[in-house]
Wavefront OBJ file of the C-alpha trace (Angstrom):
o trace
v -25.510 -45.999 83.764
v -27.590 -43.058 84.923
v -26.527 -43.859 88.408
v -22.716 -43.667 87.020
v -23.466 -40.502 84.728
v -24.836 -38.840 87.991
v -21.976 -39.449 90.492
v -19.910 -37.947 87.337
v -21.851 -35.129 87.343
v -21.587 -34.464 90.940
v -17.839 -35.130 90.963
v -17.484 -32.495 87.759
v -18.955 -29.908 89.767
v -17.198 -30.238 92.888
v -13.964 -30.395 91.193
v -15.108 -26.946 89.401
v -15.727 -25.521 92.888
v -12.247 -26.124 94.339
v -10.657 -24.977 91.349
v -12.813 -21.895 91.018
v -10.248 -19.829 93.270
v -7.461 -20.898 90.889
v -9.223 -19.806 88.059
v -10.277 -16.636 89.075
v -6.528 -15.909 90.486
v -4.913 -16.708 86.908
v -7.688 -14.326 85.101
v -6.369 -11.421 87.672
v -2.998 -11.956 86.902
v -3.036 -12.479 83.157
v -0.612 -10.083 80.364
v -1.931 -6.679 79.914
v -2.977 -6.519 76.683
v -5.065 -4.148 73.698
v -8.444 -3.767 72.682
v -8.711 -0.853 69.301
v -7.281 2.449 70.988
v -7.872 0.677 74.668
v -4.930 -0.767 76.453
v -6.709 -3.606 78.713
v -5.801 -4.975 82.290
v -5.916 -8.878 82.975
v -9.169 -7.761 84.070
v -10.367 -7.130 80.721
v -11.055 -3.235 81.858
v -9.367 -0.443 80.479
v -5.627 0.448 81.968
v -4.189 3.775 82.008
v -0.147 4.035 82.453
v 0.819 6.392 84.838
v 4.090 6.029 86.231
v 7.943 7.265 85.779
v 10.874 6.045 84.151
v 13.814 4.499 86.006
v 16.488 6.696 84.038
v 20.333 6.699 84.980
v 20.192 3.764 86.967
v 21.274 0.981 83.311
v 22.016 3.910 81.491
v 24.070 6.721 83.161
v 23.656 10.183 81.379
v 26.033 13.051 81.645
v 23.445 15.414 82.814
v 22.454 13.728 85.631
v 25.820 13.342 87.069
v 26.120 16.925 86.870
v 28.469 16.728 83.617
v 27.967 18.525 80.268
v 30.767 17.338 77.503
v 30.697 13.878 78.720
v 27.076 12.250 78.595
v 26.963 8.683 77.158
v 27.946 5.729 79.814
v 31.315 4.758 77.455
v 32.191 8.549 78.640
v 31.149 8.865 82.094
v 32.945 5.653 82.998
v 36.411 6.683 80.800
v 36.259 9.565 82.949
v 35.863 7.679 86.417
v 38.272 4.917 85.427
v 40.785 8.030 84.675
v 40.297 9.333 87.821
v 40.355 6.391 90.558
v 41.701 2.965 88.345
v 39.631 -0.004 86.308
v 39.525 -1.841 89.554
v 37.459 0.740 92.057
v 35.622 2.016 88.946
v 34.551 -1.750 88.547
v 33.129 -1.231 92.349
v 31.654 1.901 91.809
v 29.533 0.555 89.015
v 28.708 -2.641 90.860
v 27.486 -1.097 94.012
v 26.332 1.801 91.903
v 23.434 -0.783 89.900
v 23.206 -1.782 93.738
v 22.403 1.432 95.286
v 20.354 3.491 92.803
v 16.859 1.544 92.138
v 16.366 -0.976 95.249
v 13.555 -2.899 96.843
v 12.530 0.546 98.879
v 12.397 2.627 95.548
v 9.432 0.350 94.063
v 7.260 0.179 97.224
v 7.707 3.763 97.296
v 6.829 4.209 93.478
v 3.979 2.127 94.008
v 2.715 4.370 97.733
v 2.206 7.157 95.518
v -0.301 5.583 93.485
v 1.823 4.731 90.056
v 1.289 1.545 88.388
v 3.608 1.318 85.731
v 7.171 2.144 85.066
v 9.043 1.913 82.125
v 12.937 0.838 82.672
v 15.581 2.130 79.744
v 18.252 -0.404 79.491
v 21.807 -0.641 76.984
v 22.021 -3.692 74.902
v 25.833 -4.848 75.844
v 23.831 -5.577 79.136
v 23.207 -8.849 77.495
v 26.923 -9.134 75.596
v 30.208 -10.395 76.073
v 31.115 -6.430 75.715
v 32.592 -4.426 78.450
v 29.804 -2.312 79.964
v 30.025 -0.004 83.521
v 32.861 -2.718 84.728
v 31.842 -6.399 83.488
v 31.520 -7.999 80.434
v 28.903 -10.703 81.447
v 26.079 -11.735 79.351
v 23.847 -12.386 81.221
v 24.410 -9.640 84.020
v 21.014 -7.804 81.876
v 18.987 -10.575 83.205
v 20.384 -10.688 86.863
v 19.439 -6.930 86.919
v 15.904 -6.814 85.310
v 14.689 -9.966 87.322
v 15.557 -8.596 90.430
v 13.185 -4.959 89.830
v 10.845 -6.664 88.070
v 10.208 -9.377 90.965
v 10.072 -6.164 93.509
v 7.810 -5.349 91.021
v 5.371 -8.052 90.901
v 5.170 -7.898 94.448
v 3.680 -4.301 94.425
v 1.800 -4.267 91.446
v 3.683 -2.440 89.283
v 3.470 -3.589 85.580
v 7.299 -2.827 83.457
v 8.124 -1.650 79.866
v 10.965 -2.943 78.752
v 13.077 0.058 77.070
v 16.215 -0.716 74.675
v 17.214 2.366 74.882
v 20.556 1.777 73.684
v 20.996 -0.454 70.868
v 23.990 -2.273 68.636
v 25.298 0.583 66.350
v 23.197 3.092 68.021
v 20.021 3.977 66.838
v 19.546 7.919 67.764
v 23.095 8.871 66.708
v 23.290 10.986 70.253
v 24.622 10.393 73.581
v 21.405 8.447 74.381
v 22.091 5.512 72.448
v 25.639 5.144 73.970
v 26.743 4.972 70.048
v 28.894 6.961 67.730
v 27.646 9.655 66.763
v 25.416 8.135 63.794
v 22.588 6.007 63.564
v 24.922 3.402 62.331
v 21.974 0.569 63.058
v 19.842 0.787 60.265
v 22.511 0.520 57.744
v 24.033 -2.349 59.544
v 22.643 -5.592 58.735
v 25.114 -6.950 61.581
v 23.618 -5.005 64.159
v 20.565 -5.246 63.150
v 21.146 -8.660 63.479
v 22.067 -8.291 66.582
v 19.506 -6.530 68.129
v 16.738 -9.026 66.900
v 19.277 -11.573 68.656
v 18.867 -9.691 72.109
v 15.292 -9.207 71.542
v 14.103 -12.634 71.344
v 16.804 -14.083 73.742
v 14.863 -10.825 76.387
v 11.077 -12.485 74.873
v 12.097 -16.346 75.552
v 13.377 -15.033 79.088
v 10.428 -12.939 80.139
v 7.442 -15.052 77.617
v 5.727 -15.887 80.933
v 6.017 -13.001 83.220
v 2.992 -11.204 83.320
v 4.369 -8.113 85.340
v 6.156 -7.714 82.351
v 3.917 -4.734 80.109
v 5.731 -5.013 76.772
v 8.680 -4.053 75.078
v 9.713 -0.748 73.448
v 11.942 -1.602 70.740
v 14.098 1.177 70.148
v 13.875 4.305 72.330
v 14.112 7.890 69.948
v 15.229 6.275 66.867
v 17.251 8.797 63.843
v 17.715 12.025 65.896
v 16.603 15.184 63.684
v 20.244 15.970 63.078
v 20.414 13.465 60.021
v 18.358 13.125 56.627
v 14.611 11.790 57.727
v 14.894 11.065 54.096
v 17.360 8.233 53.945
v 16.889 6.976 57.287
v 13.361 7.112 58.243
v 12.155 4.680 55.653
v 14.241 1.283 57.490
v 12.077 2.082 60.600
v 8.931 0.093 60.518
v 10.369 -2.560 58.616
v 12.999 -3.361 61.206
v 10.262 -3.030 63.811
v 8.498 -5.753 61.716
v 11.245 -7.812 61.373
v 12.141 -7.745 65.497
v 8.174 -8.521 66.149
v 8.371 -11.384 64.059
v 11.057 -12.684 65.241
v 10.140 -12.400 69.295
v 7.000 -13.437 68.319
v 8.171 -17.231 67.433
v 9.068 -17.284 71.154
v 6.466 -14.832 72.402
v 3.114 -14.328 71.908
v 2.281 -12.748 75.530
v 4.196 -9.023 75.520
v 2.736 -5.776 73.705
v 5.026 -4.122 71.129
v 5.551 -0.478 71.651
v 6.858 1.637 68.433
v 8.174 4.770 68.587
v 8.470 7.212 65.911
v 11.560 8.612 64.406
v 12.958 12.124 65.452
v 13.396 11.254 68.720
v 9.674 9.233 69.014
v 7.934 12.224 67.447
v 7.604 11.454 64.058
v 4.558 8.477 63.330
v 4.010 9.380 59.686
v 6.133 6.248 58.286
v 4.174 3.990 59.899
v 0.798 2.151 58.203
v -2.421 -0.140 59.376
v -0.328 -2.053 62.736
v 1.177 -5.517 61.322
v 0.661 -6.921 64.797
v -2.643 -7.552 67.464
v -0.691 -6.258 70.412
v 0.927 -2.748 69.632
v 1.106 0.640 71.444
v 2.731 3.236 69.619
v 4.536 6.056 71.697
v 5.679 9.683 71.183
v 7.946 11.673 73.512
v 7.335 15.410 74.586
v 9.373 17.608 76.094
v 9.296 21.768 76.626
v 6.758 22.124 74.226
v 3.129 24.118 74.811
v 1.136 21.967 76.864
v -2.424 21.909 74.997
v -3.709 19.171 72.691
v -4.337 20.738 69.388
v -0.813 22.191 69.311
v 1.130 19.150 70.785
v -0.469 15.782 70.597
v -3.850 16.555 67.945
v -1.644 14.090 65.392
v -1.278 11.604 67.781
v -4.804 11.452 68.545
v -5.499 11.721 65.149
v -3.102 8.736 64.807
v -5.075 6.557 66.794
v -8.211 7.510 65.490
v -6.962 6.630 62.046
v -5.690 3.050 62.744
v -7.852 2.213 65.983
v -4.681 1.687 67.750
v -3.731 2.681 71.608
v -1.169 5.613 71.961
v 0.654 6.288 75.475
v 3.656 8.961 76.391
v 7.051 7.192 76.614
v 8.862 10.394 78.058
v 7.827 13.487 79.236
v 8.936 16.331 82.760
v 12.297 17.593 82.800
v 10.344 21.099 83.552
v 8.311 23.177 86.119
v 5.659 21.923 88.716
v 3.053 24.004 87.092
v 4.134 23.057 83.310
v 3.963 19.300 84.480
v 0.654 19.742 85.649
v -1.355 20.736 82.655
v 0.523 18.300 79.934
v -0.576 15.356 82.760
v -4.053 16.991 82.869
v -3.938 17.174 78.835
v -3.113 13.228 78.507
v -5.148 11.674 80.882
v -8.062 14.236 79.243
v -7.457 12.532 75.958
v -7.136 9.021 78.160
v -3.189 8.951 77.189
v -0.999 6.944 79.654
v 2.456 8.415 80.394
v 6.033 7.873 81.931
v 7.633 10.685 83.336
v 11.137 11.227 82.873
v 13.044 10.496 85.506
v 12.461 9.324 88.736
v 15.413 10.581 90.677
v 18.174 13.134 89.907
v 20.851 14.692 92.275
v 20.259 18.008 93.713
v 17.177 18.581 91.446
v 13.369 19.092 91.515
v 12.568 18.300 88.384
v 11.490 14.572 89.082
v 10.069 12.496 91.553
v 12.673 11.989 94.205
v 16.455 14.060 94.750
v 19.365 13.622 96.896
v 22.158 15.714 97.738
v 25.457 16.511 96.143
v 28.157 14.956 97.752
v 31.275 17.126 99.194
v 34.010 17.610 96.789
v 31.889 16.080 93.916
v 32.439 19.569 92.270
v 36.141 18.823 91.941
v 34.384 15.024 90.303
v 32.640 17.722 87.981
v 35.574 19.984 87.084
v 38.098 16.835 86.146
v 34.800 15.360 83.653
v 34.638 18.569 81.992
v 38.262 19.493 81.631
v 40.174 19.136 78.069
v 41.308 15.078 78.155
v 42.125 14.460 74.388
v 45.762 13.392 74.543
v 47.334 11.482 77.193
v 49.273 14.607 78.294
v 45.925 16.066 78.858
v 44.712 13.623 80.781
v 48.075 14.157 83.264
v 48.013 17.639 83.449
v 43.912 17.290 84.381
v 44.721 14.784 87.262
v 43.659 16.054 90.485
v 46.012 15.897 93.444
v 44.234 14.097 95.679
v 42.678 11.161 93.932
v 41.287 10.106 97.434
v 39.357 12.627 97.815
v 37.744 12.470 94.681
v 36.731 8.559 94.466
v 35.549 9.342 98.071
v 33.143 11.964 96.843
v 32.198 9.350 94.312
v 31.304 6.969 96.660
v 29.559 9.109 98.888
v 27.342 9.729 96.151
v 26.723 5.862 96.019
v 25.143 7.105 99.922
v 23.268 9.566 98.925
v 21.543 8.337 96.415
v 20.214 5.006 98.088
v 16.175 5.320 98.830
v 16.585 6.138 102.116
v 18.719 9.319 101.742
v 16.175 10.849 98.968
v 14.050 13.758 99.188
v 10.467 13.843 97.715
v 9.629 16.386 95.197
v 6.276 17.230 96.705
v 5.397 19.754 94.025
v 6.656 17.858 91.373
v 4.699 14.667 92.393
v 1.322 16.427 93.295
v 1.561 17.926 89.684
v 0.978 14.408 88.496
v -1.917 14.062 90.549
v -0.221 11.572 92.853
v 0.460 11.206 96.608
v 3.811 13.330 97.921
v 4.178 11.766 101.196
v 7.781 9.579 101.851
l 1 2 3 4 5 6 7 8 9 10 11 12 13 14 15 16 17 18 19 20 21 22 23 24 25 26 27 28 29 30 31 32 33 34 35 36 37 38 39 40 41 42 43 44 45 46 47 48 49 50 51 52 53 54 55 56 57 58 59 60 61 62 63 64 65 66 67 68 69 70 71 72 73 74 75 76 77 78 79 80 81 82 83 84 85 86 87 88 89 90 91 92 93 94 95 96 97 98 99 100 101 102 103 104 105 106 107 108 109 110 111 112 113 114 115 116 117 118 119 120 121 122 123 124 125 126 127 128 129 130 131 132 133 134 135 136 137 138 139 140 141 142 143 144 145 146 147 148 149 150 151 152 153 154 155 156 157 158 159 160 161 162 163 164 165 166 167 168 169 170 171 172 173 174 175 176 177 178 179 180 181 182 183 184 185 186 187 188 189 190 191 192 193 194 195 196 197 198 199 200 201 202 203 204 205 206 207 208 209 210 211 212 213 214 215 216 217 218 219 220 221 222 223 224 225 226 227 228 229 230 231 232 233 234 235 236 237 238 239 240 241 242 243 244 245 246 247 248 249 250 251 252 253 254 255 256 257 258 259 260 261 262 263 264 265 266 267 268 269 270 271 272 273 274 275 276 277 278 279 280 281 282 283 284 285 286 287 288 289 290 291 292 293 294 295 296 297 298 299 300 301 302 303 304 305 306 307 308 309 310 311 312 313 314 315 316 317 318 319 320 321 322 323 324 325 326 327 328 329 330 331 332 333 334 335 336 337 338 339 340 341 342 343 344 345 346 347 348 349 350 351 352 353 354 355 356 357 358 359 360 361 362 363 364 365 366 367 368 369 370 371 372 373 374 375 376 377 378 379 380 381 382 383 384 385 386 387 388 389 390 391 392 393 394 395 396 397 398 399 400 401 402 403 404 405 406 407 408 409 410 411 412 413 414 415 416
């Protein structure tokens, strides 16, 4: 028997030394996670976001195509389809999602010493609804695996960012709605949106490069009553996290406040173990006690982390000391946005393709009747859709400029 409880022994051990490597592999690549006002690497240490946020590559906005009137996706893609048919605007959107965020753009992301990114996306990506040329269901998922496996390989963790959601939840161009914040007052869509939330958990429960998920982005804009609105936030947030937590108990819940993710003060005590709440920031004075003292004080209140969904959009110099101000007060942050044409207000530009001014002048003409639309038509249609395409060019990795003042304001490395 001792003989037998020996050789046991022995064997136990040996089998605890080839599995040892195993072990100490999963541990490295475990879920981030939270610890009180700490978010926490797999390896149990402290993890700071700092990264940039892949904007206008699910979601295109007006402003970033160089257009003013029209800004929501629904409007930028009328306008296209007006211009050069439903069948090369469904081939300027497919090679478009092909073109803008590739393989290169997340080894670059990663060379400059970011290790997070958070990655906006519109619901109908994951709907039977038309949406920048198909209508596929499941096209969300074909997308998302693809930069979050480019991901993985480099090290790069991913927030998940519904930015747009059923019945639009900002009531601006953001949310690709209608003009409302039609979502909280919807039980359908709200409905809805816990439906795409835990079909997105189930898909992504076991993929640790996955960060979390930021439920809505800038929910009830400050154009409507705070009042009647503001009041179905947590709630819904509560009713989401329950529901993706029956098929997830791995990902991080990041809240945002209302007013565009500025406003915290209808949330209580966290209902969850894993949440991050989140504030945006934009053009405002860059030193704590004026713009983030109440989110500080926020966390210090409830022992809870706080990070910076969305911030840039401004000068090298103003860029600076808000990044210097966070990571004082050990805030993570996502810039916004990682590439824009002909502009040095983000990480990486390109150039403006020839002729896309003409692209620019047909967008922001007067197209409310059809006899509009005919009198705005250009001449040469050819010329146009090639100026569109030659965008789709200029905007691939390779054909990008770095913004070297831009990215050494975030204390990162400017070389491409």
């Amino acid at each position: 028997m001792k003989i037998i409880k020996k050789q046991t022994l022995i064997s136990l051990f040996l089998t605890l030394i080839s599995i040892a490597p195993f072990i100490a592999k999963a541990q490295s690549n475990g879920f981030i996670s939270t610890r009180g006002k700490e978010v926490i690497g797999p390896d149990k240490k402290p993890f700071l976001m700092k990264g940039t946020n892949l904007g206008n590559w699910l979601i295109p906005e007006g402003y970033m195509f160089k257009f003013s009137k029209i800004n929501s996706p629904k409007l930028i893609n009328q306008a296209i389809t007006e211009l050069i048919g439903p069948e090369d605007a469904k081939i300027f959107w497919q090679k478009y999602l092909d073109n803008y965020i590739t393989r290169a753009d997340i080894h670059y992301l990663k060379s400059t010493g970011m290790n997070s990114i958070r990655i906006p996306f519109n619901y109908k990506l994951f709907t039977n609804e038309d949406y920048l040329g198909e209508n596929n269901p499941n096209r969300g998922f074909e997308l998302l695996d693809r930069v979050i496996g480019w991901c993985k390989q480099e090290g790069i963790y991913v927030i998940l960012d519904m930015h747009c959601a059923p019945g639009g939840q900002t009531g601006d161009n953001i949310d690709d709605g209608y003009g409302y914040p039609f979502l909280f007052q919807s039980a359908a869509c709200r409905q809805q949106t816990i439906q795409i939330w835990t079909r997105i958990a189930a898909h992504y429960k076991n993929e640790t490069a996955v960060l979390g998920y930021d439920l809505l982005n800038e929910p009830i804009a400050h154009y409507f009553k705070a009042d009647s609105l503001n009041h179905y936030l947590e709630p819904f947030y509560k009713e989401i996290t329950k529901a993706i937590r029956t098929v997830d108990k791995n990902h991080i819940m990041v809240l945002g406040g209302a007013q565009w993710d500025s406003n915290m003060h209808m949330f209580g005590p966290p209902f969850d173990s894993k949440i991050i709440y989140t504030f945006h920031k934009y053009w405002t004075k860059t030193t704590t006690i004026d713009v983030i003292q109440e989110y500080v004080d926020f966390r210090n209140k409830y022992n809870v982390p706080i990070y910076c969904g969305e911030t840039g959009e401004n000068k090298d110099e103003w860029v600076h000391d808000f990044r210097v101000t966070l990571d004082q007060n050990n805030i993570g942050w996502h810039y916004w946005p990682y590439k824009k044409m002909e502009n040095v207000a983000g990480i990486v530009t390109f150039k403006m393709p020839a002729n896309y001014d003409k692209v620019v002048a047909y967008a922001e003409s007067l197209r409310v009747s059809f006899e509009d639309i005919r009198k705005a038509a250009p001449v040469n249609r050819e010329e146009l859709k090639k100026a569109l395409f030659d965008m789709l060019k200029n905007c691939r990795f390779e054909n990008c400029t770095s913004n070297k003042g831009y990215i050494e304001a975030l204390g990162l490395v400017s070389e491409k």
